[in-house]
C-alpha positions as CSV (number, residue, x, y, z in Angstrom):
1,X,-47.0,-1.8,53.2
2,X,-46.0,-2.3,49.7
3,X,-42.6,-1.4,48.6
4,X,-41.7,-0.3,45.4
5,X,-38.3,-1.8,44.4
6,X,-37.7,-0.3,41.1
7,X,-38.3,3.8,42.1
8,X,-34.2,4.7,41.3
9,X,-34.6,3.1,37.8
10,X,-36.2,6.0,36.6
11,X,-33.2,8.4,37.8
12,X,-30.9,6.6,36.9
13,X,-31.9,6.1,33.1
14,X,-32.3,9.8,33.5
15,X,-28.1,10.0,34.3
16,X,-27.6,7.3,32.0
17,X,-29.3,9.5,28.8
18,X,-27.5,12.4,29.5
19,X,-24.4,10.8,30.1
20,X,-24.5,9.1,26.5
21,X,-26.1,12.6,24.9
22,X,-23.0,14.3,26.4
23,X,-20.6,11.3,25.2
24,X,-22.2,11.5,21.4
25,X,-21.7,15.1,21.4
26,X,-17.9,14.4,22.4
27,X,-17.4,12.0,19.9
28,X,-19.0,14.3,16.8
29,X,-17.1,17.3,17.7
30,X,-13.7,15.1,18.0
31,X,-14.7,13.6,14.3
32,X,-15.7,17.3,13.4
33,X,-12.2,18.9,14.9
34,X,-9.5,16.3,14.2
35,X,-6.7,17.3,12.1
36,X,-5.7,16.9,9.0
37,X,-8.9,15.1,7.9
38,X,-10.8,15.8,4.2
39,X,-14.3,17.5,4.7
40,X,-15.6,14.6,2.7
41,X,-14.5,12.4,6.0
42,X,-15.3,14.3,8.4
43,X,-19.3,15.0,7.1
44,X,-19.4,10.8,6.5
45,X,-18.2,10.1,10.0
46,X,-20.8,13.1,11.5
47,X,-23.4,11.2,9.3
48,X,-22.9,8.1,10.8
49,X,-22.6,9.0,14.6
50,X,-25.4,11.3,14.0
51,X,-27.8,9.0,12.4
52,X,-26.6,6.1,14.5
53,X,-26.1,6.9,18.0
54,X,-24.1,4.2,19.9
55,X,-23.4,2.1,16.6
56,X,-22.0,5.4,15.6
57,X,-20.1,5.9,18.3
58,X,-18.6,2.6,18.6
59,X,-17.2,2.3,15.0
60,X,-15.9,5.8,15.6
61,X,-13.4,4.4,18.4
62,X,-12.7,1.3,16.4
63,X,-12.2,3.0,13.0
64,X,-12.6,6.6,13.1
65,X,-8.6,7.7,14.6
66,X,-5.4,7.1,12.7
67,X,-3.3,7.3,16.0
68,X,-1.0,4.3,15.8
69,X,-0.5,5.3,19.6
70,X,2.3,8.0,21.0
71,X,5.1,5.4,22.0
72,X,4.8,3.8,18.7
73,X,4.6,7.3,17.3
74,X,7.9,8.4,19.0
75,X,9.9,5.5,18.5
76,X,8.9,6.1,14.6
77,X,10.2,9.6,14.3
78,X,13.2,8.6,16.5
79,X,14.1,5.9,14.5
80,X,13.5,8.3,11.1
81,X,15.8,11.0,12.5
82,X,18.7,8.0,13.3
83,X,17.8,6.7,9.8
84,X,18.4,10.3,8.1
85,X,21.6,10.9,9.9
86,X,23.2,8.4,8.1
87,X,22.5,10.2,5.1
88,X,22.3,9.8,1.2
89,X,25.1,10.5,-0.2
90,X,25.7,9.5,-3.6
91,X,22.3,11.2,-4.4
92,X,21.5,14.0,-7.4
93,X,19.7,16.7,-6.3
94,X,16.7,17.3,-7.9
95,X,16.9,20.5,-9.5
96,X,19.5,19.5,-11.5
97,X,17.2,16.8,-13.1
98,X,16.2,17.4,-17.0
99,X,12.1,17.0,-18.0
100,X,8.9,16.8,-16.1
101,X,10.3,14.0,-13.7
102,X,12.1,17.0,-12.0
103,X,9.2,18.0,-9.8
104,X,7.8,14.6,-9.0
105,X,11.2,13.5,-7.4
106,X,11.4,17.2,-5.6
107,X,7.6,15.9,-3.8
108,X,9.2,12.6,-3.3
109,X,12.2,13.5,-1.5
110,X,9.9,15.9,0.4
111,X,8.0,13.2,1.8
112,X,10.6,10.7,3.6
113,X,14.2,13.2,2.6
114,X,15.6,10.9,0.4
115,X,17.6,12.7,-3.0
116,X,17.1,10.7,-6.5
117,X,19.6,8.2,-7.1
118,X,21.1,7.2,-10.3
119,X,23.1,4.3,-11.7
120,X,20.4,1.8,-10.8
121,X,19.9,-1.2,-12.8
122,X,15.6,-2.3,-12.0
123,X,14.1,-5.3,-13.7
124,X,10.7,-6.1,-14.3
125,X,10.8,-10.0,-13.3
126,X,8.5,-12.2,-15.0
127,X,9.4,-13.2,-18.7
128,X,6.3,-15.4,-19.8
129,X,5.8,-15.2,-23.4
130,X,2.1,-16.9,-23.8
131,X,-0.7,-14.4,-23.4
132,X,-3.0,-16.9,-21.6
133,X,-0.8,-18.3,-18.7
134,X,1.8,-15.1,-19.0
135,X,0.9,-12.9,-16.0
136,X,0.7,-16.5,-13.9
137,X,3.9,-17.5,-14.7
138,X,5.2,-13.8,-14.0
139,X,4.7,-14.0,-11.0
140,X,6.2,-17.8,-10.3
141,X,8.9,-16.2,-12.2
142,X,9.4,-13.3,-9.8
143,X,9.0,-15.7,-6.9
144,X,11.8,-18.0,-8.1
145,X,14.1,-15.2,-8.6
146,X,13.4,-14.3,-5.1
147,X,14.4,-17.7,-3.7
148,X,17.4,-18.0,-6.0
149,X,19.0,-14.5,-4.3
150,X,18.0,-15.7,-1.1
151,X,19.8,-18.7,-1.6
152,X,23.1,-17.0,-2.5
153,X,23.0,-14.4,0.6
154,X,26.1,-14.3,2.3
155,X,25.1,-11.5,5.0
156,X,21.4,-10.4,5.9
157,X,18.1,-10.9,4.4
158,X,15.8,-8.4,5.4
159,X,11.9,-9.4,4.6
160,X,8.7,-7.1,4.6
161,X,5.2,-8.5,3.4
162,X,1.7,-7.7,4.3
163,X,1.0,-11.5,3.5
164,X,2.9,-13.9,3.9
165,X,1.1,-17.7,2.9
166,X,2.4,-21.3,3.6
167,X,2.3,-22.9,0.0
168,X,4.5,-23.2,-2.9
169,X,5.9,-19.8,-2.8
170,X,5.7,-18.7,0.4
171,X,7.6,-22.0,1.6
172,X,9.4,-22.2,-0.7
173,X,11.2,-18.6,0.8
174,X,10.4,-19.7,3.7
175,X,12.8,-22.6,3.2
176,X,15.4,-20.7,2.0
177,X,15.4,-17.6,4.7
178,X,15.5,-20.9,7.3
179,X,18.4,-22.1,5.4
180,X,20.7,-18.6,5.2
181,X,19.6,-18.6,8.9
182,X,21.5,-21.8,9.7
183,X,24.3,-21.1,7.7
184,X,25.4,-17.9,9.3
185,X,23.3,-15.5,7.1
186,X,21.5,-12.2,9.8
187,X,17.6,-12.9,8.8
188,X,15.1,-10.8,9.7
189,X,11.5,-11.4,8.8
190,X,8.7,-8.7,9.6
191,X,5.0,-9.7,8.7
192,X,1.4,-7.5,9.4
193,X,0.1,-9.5,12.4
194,X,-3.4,-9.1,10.9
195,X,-2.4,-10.1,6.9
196,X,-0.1,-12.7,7.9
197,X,-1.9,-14.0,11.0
198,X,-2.0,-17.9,9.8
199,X,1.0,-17.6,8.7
200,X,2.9,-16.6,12.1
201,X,0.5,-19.1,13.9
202,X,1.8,-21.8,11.5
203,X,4.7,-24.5,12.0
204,X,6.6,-22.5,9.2
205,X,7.3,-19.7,11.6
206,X,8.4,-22.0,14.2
207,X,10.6,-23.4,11.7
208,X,11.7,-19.7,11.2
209,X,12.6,-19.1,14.6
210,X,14.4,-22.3,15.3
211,X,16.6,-21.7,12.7
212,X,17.8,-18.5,13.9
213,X,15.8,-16.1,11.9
214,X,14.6,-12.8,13.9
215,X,10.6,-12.3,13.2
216,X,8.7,-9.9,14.0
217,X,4.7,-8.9,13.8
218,X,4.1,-5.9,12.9
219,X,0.9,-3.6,14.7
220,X,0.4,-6.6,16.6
221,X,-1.1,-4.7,19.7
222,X,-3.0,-2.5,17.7
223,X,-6.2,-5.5,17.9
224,X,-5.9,-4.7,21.9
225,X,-8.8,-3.5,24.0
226,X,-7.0,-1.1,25.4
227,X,-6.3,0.8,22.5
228,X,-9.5,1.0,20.8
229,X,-10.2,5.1,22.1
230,X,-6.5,5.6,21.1
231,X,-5.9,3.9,18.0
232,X,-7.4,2.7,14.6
233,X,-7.8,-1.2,14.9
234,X,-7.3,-1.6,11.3
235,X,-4.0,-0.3,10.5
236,X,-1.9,-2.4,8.4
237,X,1.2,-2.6,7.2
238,X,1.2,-2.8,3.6
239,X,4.8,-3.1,2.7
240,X,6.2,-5.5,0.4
241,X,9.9,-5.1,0.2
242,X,13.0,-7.6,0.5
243,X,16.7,-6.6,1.0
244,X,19.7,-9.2,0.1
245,X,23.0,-8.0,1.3
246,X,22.2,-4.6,1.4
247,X,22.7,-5.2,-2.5
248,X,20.0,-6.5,-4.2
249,X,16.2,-5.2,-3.0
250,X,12.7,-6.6,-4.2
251,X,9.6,-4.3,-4.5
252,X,6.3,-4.0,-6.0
253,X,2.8,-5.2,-5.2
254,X,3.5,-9.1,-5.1
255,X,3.1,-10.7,-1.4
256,X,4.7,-13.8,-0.6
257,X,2.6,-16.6,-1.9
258,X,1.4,-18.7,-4.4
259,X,-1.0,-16.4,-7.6
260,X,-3.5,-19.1,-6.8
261,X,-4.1,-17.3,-3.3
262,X,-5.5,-20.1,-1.6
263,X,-7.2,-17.7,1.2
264,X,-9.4,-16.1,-1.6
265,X,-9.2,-19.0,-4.6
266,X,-12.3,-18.0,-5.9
267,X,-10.4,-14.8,-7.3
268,X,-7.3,-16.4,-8.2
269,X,-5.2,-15.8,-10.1
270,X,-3.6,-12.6,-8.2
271,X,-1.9,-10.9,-10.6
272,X,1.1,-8.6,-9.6
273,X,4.4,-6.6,-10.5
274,X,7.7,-7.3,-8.6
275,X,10.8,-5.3,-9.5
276,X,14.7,-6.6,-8.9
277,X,16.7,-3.4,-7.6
278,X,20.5,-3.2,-8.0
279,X,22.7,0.2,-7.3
280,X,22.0,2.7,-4.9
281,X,18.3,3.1,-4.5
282,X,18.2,-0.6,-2.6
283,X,20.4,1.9,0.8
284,X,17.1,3.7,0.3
285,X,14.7,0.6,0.6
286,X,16.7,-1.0,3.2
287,X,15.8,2.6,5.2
288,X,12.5,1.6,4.3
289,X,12.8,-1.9,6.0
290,X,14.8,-0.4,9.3
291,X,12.3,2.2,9.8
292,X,9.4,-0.4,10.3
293,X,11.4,-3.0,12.0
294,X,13.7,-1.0,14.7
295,X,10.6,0.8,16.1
296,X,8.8,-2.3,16.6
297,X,11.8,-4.0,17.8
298,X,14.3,-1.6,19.8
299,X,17.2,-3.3,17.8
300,X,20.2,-1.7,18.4
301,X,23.6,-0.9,16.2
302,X,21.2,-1.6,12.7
303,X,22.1,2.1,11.3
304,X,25.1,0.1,10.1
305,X,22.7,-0.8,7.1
306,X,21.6,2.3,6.7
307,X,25.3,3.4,6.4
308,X,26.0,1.4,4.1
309,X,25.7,3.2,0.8
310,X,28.7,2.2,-1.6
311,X,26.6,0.0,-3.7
312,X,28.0,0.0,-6.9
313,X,26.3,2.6,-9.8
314,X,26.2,0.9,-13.3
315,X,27.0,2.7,-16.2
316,X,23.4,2.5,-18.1
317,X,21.5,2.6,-14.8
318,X,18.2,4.8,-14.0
319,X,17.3,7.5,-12.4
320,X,15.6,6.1,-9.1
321,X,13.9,7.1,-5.7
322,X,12.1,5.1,-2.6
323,X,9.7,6.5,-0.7
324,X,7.2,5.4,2.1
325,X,3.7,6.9,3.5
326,X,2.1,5.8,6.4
327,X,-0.2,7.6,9.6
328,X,3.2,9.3,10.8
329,X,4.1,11.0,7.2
330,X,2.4,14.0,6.4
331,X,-1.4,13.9,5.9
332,X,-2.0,13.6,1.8
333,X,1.4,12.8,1.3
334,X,0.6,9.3,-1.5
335,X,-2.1,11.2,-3.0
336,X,0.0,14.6,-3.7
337,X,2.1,11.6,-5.3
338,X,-0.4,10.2,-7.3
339,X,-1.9,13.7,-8.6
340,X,1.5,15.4,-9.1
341,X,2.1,11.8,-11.4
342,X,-1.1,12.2,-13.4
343,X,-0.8,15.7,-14.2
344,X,3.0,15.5,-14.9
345,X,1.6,13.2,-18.3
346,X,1.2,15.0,-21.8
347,X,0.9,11.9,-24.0
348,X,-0.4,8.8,-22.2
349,X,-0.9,7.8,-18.7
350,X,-1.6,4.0,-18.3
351,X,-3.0,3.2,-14.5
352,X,-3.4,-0.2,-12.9
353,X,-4.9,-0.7,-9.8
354,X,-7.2,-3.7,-7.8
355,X,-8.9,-1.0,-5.3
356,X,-9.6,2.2,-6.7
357,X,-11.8,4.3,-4.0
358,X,-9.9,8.1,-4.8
359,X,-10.4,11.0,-2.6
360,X,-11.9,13.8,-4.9
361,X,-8.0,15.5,-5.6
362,X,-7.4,12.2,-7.5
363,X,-10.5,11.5,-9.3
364,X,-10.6,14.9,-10.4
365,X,-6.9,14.3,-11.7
366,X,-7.6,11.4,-13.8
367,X,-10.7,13.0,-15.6
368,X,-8.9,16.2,-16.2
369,X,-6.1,13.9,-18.1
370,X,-7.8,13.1,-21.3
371,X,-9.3,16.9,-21.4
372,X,-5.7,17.6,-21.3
373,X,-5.0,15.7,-24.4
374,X,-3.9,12.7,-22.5
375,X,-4.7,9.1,-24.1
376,X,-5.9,8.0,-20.0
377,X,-6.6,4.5,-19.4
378,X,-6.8,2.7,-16.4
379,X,-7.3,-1.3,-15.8
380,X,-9.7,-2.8,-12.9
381,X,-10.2,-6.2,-11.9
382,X,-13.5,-7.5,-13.0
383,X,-14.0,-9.4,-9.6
384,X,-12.6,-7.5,-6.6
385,X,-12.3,-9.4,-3.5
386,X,-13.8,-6.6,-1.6
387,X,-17.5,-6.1,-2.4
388,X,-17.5,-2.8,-1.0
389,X,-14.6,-1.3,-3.1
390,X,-16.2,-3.2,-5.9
391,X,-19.2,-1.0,-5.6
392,X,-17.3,1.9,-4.7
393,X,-15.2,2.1,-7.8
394,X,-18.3,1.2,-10.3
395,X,-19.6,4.7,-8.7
396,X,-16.8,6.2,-10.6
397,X,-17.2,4.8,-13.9
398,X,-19.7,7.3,-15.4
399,X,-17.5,10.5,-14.2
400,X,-14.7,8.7,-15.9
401,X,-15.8,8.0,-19.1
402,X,-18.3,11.1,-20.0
403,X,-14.4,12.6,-19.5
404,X,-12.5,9.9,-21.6
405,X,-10.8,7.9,-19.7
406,X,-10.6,4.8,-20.9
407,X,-12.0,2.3,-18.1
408,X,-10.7,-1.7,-18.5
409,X,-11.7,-4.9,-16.7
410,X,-9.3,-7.1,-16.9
411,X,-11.6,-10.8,-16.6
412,X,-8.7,-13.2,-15.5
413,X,-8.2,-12.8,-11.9
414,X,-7.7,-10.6,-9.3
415,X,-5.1,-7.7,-11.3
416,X,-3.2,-6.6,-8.2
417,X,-0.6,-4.8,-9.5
418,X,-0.1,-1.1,-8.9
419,X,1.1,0.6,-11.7
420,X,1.3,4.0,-13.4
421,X,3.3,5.3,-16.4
422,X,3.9,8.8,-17.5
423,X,4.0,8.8,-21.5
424,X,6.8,6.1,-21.7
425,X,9.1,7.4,-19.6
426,X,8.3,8.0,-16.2
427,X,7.1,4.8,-13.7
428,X,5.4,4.7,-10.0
429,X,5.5,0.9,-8.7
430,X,4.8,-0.3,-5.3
431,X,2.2,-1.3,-2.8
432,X,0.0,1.7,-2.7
433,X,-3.5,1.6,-4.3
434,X,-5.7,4.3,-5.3
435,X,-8.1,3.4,-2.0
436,X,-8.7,5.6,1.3
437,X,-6.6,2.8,3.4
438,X,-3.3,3.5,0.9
439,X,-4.0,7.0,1.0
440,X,-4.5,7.7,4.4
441,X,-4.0,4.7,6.8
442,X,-1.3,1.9,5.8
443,X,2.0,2.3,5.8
444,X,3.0,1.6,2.1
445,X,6.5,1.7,0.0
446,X,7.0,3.3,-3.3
447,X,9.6,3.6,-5.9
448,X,9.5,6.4,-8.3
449,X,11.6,5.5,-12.0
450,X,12.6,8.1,-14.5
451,X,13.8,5.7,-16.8
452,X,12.3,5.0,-20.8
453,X,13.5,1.2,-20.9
454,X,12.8,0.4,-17.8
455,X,9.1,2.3,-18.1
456,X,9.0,0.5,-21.5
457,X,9.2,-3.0,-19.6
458,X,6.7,-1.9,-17.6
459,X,4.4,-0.4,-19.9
460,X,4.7,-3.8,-22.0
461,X,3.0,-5.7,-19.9
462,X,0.2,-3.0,-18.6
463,X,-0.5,-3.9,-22.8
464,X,-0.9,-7.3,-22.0
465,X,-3.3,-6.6,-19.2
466,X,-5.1,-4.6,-21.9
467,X,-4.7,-6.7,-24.8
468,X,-7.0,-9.5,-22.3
469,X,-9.2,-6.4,-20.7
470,X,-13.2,-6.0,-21.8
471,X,-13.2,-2.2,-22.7
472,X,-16.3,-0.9,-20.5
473,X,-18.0,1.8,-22.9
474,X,-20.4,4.6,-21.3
475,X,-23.5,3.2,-22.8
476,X,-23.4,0.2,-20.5
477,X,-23.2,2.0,-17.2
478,X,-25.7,4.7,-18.2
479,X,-28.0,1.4,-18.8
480,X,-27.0,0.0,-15.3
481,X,-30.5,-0.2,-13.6
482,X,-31.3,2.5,-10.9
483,X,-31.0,-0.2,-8.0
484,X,-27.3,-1.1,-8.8
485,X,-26.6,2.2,-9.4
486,X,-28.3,3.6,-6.2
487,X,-26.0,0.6,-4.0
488,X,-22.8,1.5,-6.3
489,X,-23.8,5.3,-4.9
490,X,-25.0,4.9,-1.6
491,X,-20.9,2.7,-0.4
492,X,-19.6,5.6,-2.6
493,X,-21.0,7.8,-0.1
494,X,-19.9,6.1,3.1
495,X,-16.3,5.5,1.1
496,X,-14.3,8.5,3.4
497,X,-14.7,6.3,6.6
498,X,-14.3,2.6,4.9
């Protein structure tokens, strides 16, 4: 008598097929039905599970949900709500605020609460005058200027990077938090577990903690099994903000290391923007800090900080507001910035930024500019570290310039500064880029300036990152061959779910 052992195979692949038909059909309606999503998004992510079943699938519940999961979610909006009760008092409400900048701090304050503060004193650090080391020795500059404040804290330092590197710079601060730490000083150091993962691997962050300084990694369990049907793995946090003494704050694009980058030499030298905050603004960007850190902590009695709002207004000080964005603001909230910015110019609009993937709101925004009468230029790195955005923006460049806007490379390194100025007067500086991740996934900080001398620092040396920029003129991307242009197309395409 012959047996047959296999016979239930059949079946079973039978329960097996419909049990993965039923599951794909699950996972397209979720990406077809999840809220506040663009229809550009949702038809990518249909594409893909559509056209690729399981792979489909798969990145779907790795990437596809921006659920940084419910406990974190809670302790976030509990912590904002303890934040906001504190309050912001020495703030001018803005309706009473002369000029165009009026509206754009109304969307700000609708995005986080906080009211416009003025009586700020905000310097662009960096003060290089050779053209061909001078964004280089900007941002040494800003990092010694860092250190030296450091050095002189008497009470807390309170630190926020997205990366955080062990060379010159970054141990250079690191030596300095270590030694505030020791004498006395409250230091608190948060990092993105996945942007400063060496880093808090390191002997430096041993050195930290031995010292006395409290660390923290942010999104840490985010990379967990366990979460990836609950939770996008990928979710950073982008901040980049330092408080001294709840009287001096840092912001701005710069991370904490060395322009060389070691991690990524081959695009060296990163090139950034840090601004020194004095006056009543830095209460707001310490809120910025203690809403990231007490969630991820459960530190207790810290709305002391947040209390503390008697810095001291100077006399010829700006007009000045913080914000942050991030999966638990409300959905759109850094691009309604970003449009309500561009449209808000009449003159010139100067844009820097390394990653420039826009949803359609913001591309349509920047080529309605120069139809507007709006002298529109923007400045991209020639080499982006990120092949894919590389491609992604290049798709952009013919809709851009049949408009005219003026499109820049800038050839000397990796331009990661995020800048945007509003005809001389009006400034947006901060870690946001004009990508899907700052638009819709990290959390980022922001600080809006209504201000023409500080704007006029600023726009100074967006000139220089001109004056060394290649122009790229429509006649060379309408002679791009079809193949680059078809791969610059095709990554544009898939951009809503990169």
């Amino acid at each position: 008598m012959v047996f047959e052992l296999g016979w239930p195979q059949a079946p079973i692949q039978w329960v097996v097929s419909v049990l993965v038909f039923i599951a794909h059909l699950l996972v397209a309606a979720r990406a077809l039905t999840r809220p506040n999503r663009a229809p550009a998004s949702r038809a990518a992510w249909v594409a893909v599970i559509m056209l690729a079943p399981l792979l489909g699938m798969f990145a779907y519940l790795l990437l596809g949900e921006t659920s940084i999961g419910r406990a974190r979610a809670r302790r976030l909006r509990q912590t904002v709500r303890m934040l906001q009760a504190a309050g912001d008092p020495h703030g001018t409400a803005a309706a009473a605020i002369d000029g165009k900048a009026a509206s754009l701090f109304v969307l700000a304050q609708s995005i986080n609460g906080f009211v416009p503060q003025p009586g700020n004193r905000v310097v662009l650090l960096g003060a290089a005058q050779s053209l061909a080391n001078a964004p280089t020795e900007d941002c040494r500059a800003a990092m010694d200027q860092l250190v030296q404040d450091i050095s002189q804290a008497q009470q807390s330092v309170h630190i926020a990077f997205y990366i955080w590197l062990d060379d010159g710079a970054g141990g250079r601060v690191a030596e300095a938090v270590a030694a505030a730490a020791r004498r006395g000083v409250a230091c608190r150091v948060m990092v993105d577990a996945l942007g400063s993962r060496a880093f808090s691997g390191s002997p430096r962050w041993s050195q930290l903690q031995q010292a006395g300084v409290k660390l923290v990694r942010t999104l840490n369990d985010l990379t967990r099994v366990q979460h990836v049907a609950f939770s996008r793995m990928d979710l950073r946090d982008h901040r980049k903000i330092v408080i001294i003494d709840n009287c001096i704050a840092y912001c701005g694009s710069q991370n904490c290391a060395d322009p060389e980058f070691r991690v990524k030499p081959r695009y060296a030298p990163w090139i950034d923007l840090l601004l020194r905050c004095q006056g009543p603004v830095v209460a707001q960007i310490q809120r910025l800090f203690l809403s990231g850190w007490i969630p991820e902590t459960g530190e207790q009695g810290l709305d002391a900080f947040a209390a503390a709002t008697m810095q001291p207004q100077f006399d010829d000080g700006c007009l000045a507001m913080a914000f942050e964005t991030g999966p638990v603001t409300r959905h759109n909230a850094m691009t309604d910035m970003f449009v309500a910015c561009i449209y808000a110019a009449r003159h010139e609009l100067i844009i820097s930024t390394p990653y420039f993937v826009p949803d359609e709101a913001l591309l349509r925004a920047i080529c309605a500019a120069p139809r507007r009468g709006v002298r529109t230029r923007v400045i991209f790195p020639r080499h982006n570290d990120s092949w894919l955005v590389g491609q992604s923006s290049r798709s952009t460049y013919a809709d851009l310039l049949q408009c005219g806007v003026e499109v820049h490379e800038y050839p000397l390194g990796l331009l990661h500064a995020k800048s945007l100025t509003i005809d001389g007067e009006i400034a947006l500086i901060g870690s946001a880029n004009m990508d899907r991740r700052s638009l819709e996934l990290n959390f980022e900080n922001n600080l809006l300036i209504a201000d023409s001398a500080v704007t006029s620092s600023i726009v100074q040396r967006q000139q220089g990152y001109l004056s060394v920029s290649e122009p790229v003129l429509l006649s060379q991307v309408m002679a791009w061959p079809l193949a680059t242009r078809l791969v610059h197309n095709a990554v544009a395409m898939m951009s809503p779910v990169l």
